[in-house]
N, C-alpha and C positions, 0 to 999 in steps of 0.2 A: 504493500500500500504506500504511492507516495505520498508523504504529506510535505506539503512546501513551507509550512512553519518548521520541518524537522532537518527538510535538503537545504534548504538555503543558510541555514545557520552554518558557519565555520569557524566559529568558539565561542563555543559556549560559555713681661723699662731708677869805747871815746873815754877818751880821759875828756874832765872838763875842765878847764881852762877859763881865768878870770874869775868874777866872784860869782859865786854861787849863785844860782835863781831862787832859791827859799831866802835868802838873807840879807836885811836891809841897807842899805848902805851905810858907813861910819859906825858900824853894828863888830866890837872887837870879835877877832878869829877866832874860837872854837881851842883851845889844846889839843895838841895832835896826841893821839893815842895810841900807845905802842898794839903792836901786832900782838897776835896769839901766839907764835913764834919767839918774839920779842921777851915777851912774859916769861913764856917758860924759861927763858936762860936764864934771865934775871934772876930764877927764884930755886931752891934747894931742890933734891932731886926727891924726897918725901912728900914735897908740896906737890908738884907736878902728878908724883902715883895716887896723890889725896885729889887731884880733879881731875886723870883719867877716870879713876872707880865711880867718881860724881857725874860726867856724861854718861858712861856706860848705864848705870841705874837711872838717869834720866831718858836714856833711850829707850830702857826696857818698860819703864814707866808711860811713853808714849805707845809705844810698840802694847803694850798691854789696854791703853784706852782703845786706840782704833780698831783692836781684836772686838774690845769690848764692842765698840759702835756698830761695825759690820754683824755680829751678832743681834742686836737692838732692830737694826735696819731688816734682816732679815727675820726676824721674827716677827715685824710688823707686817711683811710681805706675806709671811705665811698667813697671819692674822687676814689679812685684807683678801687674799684668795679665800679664805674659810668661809667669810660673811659675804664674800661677794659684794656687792657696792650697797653692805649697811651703813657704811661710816660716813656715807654722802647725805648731806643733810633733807629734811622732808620738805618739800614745797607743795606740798596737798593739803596744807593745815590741820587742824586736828591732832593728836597724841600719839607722836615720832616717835617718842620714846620707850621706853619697853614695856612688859605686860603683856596681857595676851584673856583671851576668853576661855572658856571650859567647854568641853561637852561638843556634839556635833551641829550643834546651831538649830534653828527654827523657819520657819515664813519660807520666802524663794526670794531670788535677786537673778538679776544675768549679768555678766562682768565680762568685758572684752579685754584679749591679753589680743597685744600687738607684737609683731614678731620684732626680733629684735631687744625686746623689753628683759631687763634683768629681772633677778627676782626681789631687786627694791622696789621696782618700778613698777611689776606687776602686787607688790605690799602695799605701795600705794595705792594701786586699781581699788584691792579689794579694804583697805580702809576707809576709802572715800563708800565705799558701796556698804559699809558696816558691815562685812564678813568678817575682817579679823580685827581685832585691837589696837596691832603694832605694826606697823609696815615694818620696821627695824626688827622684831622678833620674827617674823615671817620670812624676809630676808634669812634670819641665822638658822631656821626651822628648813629652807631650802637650800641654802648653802651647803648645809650639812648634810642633803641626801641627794647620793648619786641619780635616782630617778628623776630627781626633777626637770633632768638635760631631754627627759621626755615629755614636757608639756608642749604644746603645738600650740599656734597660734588660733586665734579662734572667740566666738565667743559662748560662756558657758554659764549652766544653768548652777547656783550655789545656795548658800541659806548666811543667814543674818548668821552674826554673832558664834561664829565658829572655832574654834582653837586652832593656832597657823597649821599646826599639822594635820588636821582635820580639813580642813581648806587645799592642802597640797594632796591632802589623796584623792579628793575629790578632782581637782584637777589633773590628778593622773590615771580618772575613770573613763575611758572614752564615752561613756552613755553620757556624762555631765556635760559634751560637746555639742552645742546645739547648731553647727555646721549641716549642712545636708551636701549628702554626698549624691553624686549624679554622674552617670556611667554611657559618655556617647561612644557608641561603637564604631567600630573603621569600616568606611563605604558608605553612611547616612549622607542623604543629601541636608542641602542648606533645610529645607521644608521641613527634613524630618528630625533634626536635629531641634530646631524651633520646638516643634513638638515634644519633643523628649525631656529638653529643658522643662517646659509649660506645666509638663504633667508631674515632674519630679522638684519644683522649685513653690508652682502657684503664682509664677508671673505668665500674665495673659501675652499669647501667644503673638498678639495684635502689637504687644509692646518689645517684642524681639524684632519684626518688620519695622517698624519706625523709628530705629537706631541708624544711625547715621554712620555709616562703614567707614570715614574720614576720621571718624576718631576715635577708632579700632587701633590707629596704628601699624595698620596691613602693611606688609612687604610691596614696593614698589610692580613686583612680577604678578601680584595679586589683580592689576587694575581695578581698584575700588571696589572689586567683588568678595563676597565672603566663600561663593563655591569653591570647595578646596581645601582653605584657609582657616578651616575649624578645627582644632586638631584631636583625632580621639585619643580620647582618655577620662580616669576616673577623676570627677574635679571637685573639691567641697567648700561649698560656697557659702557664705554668712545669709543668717535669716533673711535678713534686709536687704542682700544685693540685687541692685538691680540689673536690669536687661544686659545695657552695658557693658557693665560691670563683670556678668560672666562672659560674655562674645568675647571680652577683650581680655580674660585671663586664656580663652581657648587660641586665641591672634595671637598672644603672647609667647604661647609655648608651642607651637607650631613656628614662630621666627626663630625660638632657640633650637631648635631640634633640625630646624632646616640648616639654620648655620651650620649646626655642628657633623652635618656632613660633606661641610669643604663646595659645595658644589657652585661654580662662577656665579653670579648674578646675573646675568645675559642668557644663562642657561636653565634657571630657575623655574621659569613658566612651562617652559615642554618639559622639565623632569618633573613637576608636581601633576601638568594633565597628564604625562604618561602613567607616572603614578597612578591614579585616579581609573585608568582604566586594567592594568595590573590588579589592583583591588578589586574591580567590579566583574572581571572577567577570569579571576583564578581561585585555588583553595589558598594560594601562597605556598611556603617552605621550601622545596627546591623549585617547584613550577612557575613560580615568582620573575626569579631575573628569565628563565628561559619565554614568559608569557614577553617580559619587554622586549627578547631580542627580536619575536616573532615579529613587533610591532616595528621596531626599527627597522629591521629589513623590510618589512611590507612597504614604509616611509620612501627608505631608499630607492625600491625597482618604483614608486608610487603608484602601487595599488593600492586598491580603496581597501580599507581596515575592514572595515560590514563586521563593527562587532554590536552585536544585542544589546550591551550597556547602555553604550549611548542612546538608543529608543526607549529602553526602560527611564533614559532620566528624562527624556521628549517627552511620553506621558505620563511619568510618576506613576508609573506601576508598577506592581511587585508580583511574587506569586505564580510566575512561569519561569523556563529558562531559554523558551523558546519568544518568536515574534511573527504576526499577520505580514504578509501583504501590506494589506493598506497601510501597518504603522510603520513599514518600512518605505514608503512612500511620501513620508509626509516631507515638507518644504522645508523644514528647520536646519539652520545652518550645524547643529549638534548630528546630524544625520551620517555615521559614515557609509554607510550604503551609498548614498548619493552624490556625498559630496568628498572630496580626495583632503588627504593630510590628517593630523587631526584638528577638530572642532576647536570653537574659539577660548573655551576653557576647560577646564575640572569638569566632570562628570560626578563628583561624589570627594568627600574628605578622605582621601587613604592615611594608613595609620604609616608607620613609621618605617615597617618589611617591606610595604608596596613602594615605599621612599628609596630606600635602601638595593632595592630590584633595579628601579628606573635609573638610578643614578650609576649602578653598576650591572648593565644585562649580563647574562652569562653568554658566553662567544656559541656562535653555532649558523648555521644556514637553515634554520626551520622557516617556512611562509606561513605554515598552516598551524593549529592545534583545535583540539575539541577533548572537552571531558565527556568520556565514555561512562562514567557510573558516575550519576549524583548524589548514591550515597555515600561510594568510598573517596569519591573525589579523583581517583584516576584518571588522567591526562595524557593522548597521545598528540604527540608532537611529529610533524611529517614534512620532508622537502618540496616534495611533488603534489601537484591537484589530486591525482590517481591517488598514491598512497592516502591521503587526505581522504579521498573519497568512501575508502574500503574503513576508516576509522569514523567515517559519519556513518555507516552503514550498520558498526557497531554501536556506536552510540542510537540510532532510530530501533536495532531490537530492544538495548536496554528499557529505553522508553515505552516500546511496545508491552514491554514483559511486569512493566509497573508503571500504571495506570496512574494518570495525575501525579508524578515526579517529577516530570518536566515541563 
């Protein structure tokens, strides 16, 4: 049976001289005073051993204070690492100085710890907020436990009137975190990305559209657009943030991540949509770079790509692996069926492997591929139409043999 959604598809840094400058004029000289040298001849040879012995013990006299000092010094060092920056005075008002509350506190409060923040600074948070007593006892309550280097930044849910240590374990509960964590996957389009947020944040989806992509801070290769440029991953966002505020932490780490795979600037835009179609047209892990080279060389002899992806992101549809006729037909410049090269951007946000692929294909002379099993994800890759053809043939039983897989 031919089916033409099954054939057509083909992957699936001086002495001085004159009178003195201190001394007035008509001011008598001074008595010249013998040498140190001098003296000692002058004087018996008991006198002389009576004031070597008296430097020497005045050496060791010095020599014993500066021991002493350097110990003082260093002790105060070890002191000021212990308490960490308790010794810095309080500017939150209220009672800087010691004491402290009992017991694991009462009511609720929420207190934002800013990253960066010591644990005076976070003492402050929570004295201003009446959790603990002492910002300076809470300091020396964290100073002195190695877990504290596990508070995250954040803001968290606490109770009045708590004992600082009471206060830090609670801040080193992750449930006390009231962050929400939000998990965009690799290959979601801009639409459904919107959506993901919307439903895992509670900011209305209309408010994600009406951000202004210019002040995202997008990478120049992005042109104003966000397709692409969102980067997946697990991100946890403050109760309060808004629309913005998350786009532009996903813009954020997507320019770092792109960096740090070295790749030109000039070159950025075709390895993120090659990217973009590696994602949406493989399982990834080694089928990955071999998926890019397919594309590159299609690029090079410039045959049209005619991958499925890109129609799928034409109509925002999901739920097939195949495509009609008519949607392979339609006018849109995203169209590779139709139209040669690739389309004018991203197809979808790829994660980091589809980055990592694009930017480095693996070498080989494949034109063609097709996944032959949609469950196990197996992929044959072929030089020739012919070859190609007898792997589509494989791929149309699989489908035949399990009904609504593809």
């Amino acid at each position: 049976m031919n089916d033409s959604r099954l054939s057509d598809s083909i992957f699936g840094e001086d002495e001085n001289h004159g009178e003195p400058a201190g001394r007035l004029p008509g001011r008598p000289k001074a008595p010249e005073v013998q040498s140190r040298a001098q003296a000692r001849a002058a004087r018996p040879d008991d006198a002389v051993d009576h004031e070597a012995q008296t430097v020497k013990r005045n050496r060791r006299s010095c020599l014993v204070m500066v021991m002493a000092l350097v110990v003082v010094v260093a002790g105060l060092g070890v002191a000021l690492k212990t308490v960490g920056t308790s010794l810095i005075p309080s500017f939150g008002g209220g009672n800087s100085g010691g004491g402290d509350f009992s017991g694991e506190g009462t009511g609720s409060v929420e207190v934002k710890v800013k990253a960066g923040d010591s644990g005076y600074a976070i003492g402050q948070a929570l004295q201003k907020a009446g959790v603990v007593k002492s910002a300076t006892t809470f300091s020396s309550v964290a100073g002195a436990n190695p877990e504290f280097a596990r508070v995250q930044p954040g803001t968290y849910k606490l109770k009045k009137q708590m004992s600082s240590q009471a206060a830090l374990n609670l801040l080193l509960e992750p449930g006390s975190r009231l962050s929400k964590g939000v998990t965009i996957r690799e290959g979601l389009w801009v639409s459904e990305v919107f959506a993901t947020l919307s439903k895992q944040t509670g900011v209305p989806v209309a408010e994600y559209k009406k951000v202004n992509p210019a002040t995202l801070g997008l990478p120049p290769a992005a042109e104003g657009k966000l397709e692409g440029f969102l980067f997946p991953n697990t991100y946890e966002f403050e109760p309060n943030a808004t629309a913005t505020e998350q786009l532009k932490a996903m813009v954020d780490l997507g320019k770092k991540q792109l960096n740090q795979l070295g790749v030109p600037a000039d070159k950025l835009r075709h390895v993120v949509i090659l990217a973009s179609f590696v994602q949406g047209e493989s399982r990834l892990g080694a089928d990955g770079p071999k998926v890019a080279r397919v594309i590159e060389n299609r690029l090079k002899d410039k045959m049209p790509l005619q991958m499925d992806s890109s129609i799928h992101f034409i109509t925002q549809s999901r739920g097939t692996v195949t495509t009609t006729d008519k949607e392979r037909d339609s006018d849109s410049p995203y169209n590779t069926y139709k139209n040669p090269g690739l389309p004018p951007g991203p197809i979808n946000s790829p994660g980091l492997e589809a980055l990592k692929a694009a930017a480095k294909p693996a070498p080989g002379d494949w034109l063609y591929f097709v996944t032959v099993n949609q469950e196990t994800g197996e992929t044959k890759f072929a030089t020739t139409y012919g070859e190609h053809q007898r792997n589509v043939v494989e791929f149309q039983n699989w489908c035949r043999q399990n009904p609504g897989k593809c």
